[in-house]
C-alpha positions as CSV (number, residue, x, y, z in Angstrom):
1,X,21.0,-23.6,1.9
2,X,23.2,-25.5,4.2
3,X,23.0,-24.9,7.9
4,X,26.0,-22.5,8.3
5,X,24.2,-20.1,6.0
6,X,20.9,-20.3,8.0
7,X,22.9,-20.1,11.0
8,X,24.3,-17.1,9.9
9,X,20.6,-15.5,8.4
10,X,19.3,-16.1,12.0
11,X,22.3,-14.6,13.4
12,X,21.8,-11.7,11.1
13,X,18.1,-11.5,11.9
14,X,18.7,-11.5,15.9
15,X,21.2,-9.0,15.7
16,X,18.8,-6.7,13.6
17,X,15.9,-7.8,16.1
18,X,17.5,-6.0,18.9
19,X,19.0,-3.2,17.2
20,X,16.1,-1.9,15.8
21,X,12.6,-3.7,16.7
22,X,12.8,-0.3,19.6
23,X,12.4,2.0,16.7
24,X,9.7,0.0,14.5
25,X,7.6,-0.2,17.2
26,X,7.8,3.0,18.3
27,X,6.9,4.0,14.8
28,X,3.8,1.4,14.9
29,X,3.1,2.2,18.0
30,X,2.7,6.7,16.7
31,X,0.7,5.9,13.2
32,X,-1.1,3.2,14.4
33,X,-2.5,5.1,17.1
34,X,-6.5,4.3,16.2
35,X,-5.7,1.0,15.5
36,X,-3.3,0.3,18.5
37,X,-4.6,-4.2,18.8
38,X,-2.4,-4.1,15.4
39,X,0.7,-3.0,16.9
40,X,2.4,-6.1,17.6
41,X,1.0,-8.0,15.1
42,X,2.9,-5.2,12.7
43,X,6.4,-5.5,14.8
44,X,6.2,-9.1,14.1
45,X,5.1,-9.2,10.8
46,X,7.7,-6.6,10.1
47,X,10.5,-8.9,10.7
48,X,9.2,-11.7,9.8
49,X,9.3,-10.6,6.4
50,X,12.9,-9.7,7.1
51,X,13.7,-13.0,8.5
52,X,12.1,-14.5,4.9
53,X,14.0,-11.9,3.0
54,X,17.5,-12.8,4.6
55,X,16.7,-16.3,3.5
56,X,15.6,-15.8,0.1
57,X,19.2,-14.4,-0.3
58,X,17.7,-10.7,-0.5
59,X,20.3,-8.0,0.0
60,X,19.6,-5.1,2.3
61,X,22.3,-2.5,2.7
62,X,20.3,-0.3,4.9
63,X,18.3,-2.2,7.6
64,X,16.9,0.9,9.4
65,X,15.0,2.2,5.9
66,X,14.3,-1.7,4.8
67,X,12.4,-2.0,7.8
68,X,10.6,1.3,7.6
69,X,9.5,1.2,4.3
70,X,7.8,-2.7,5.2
71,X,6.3,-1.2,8.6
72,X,5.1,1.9,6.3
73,X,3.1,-0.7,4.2
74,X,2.0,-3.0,6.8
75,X,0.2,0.2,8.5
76,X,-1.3,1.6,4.8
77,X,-2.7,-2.2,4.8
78,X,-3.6,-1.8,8.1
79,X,-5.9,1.4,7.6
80,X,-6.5,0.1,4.0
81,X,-8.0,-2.7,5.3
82,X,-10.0,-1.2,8.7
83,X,-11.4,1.4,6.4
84,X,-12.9,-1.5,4.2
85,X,-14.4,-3.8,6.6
86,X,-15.1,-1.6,9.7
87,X,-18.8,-1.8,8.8
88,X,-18.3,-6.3,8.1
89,X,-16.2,-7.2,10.5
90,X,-17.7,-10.0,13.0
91,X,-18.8,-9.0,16.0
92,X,-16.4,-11.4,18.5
93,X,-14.6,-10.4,21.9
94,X,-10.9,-9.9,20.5
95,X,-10.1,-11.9,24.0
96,X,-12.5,-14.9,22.6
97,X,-9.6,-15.5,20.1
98,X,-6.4,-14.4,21.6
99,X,-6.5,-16.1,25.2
100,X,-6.3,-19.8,25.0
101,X,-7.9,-20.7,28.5
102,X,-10.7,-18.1,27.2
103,X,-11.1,-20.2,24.7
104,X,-11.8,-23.2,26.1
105,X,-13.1,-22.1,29.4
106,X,-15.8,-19.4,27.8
107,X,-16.5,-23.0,25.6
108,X,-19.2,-24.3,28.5
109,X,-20.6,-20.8,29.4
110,X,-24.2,-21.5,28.0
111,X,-24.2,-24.4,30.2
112,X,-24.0,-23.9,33.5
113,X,-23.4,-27.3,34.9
114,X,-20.2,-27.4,33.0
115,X,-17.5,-26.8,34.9
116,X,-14.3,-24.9,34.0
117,X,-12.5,-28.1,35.4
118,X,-14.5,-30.5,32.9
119,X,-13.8,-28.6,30.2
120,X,-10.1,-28.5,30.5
121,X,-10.0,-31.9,31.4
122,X,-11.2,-32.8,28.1
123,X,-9.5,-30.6,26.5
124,X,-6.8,-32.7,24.6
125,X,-9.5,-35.6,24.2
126,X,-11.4,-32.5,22.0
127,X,-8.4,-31.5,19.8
128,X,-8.3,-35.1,18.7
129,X,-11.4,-35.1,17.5
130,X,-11.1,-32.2,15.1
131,X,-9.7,-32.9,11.7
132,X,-6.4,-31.6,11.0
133,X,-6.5,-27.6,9.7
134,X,-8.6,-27.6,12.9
135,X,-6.1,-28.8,14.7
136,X,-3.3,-26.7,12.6
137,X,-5.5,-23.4,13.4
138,X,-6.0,-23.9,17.0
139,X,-1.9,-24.7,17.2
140,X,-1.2,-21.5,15.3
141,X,-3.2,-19.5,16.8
142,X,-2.8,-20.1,20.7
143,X,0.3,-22.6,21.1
144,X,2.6,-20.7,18.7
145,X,1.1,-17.3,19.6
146,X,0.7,-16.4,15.9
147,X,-1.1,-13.3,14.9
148,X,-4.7,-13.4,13.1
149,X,-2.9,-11.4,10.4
150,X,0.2,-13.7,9.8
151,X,-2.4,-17.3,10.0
152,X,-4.4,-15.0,6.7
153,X,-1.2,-14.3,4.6
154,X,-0.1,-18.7,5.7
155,X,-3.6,-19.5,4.3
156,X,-4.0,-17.0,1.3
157,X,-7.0,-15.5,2.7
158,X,-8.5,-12.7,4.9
159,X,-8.2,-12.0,8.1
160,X,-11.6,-11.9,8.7
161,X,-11.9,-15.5,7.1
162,X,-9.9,-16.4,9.8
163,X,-11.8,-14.6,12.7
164,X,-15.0,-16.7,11.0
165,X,-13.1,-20.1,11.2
166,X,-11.9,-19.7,14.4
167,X,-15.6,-18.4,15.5
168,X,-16.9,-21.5,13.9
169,X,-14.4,-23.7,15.4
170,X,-15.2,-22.4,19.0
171,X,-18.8,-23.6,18.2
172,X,-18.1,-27.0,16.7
173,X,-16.0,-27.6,20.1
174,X,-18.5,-26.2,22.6
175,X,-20.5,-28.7,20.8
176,X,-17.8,-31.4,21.0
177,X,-17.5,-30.6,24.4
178,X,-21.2,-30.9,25.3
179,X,-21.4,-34.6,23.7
180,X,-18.2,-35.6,25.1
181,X,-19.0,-35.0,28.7
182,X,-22.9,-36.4,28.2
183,X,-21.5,-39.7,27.6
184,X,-19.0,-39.8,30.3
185,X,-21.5,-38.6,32.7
């Protein structure tokens, strides 16, 4: 694919982006309505999978019912998969693994005579210590904003394998962080 055709794709993407991510999640936003943390995760799922449609050369006549019928399946999976794990699902603080300076601040909070300041100051000195999917996960997850359910479907697994590694990474760096600040100090 040369760079006018992706050019265009994006283009084409943008265009149906604003025309009609109003109406997908307003439909996410009505049958999701017991599971409303999945909404935006949906809408941008939902057209993501357009964006990698348009550039597998996939042709869709008509956008509006395109994008309906993949918002339609997203949500099926969406209650498919709630229904399933309701009962296994790890018991985390959804902030714990959406809010970056959570993260990293909530990192010292079984020690008291940690500072939020130390912490953060360390903070890039701590990302160079973890090997690289650690690093790759973090980077996903709170630099590019990705959703738990998008990082699952990159790494051909479950979401809740996903809410476990990040829950184990949070450990190995509060850890990390502990030993790093011993020494200095």
């Amino acid at each position: 694919m040369d760079i006018n055709e992706r050019e265009r794709d994006m283009q084409l993407a943008d265009k149906l982006w604003r025309e009609y991510e109003p109406y997908i999640r307003k439909l996410c936003n009505y049958k999701l309505n017991r599971h409303k943390e999945y909404i935006d995760d949906c809408v941008q799922d939902v057209f993501i999978g357009l964006v990698e449609a348009i550039h597998k050369g996939t042709k869709i006549e008509y956008p509006k019912t395109w994008l309906t019928t993949v918002a339609n399946n997203m949500i099926k999976d969406i209650y498919s998969l709630a229904s399933k794990t309701s009962d296994k699902v790890i018991s985390l603080s959804e902030k714990d693994l959406i809010d970056d300076n959570y993260f990293w601040n909530d990192t010292g909070s079984e020690n008291s005579n940690i500072s939020e300041e130390q912490i953060l100051s360390v903070k890039e000195e701590i990302i160079q210590m973890l090997n690289e999917d650690e690093q790759r996960l973090l980077n996903e997850r709170f630099e590019q904003k990705l959703s738990i359910a998008l990082i699952a479907r990159r790494y051909n697994t479950t979401e809740n394998n996903i809410y476990q590694k990040l829950f184990r990474l949070k450990s190995k760096c509060r850890k990390l962080i502990r030993d790093y600040l011993e020494q200095q100090y």
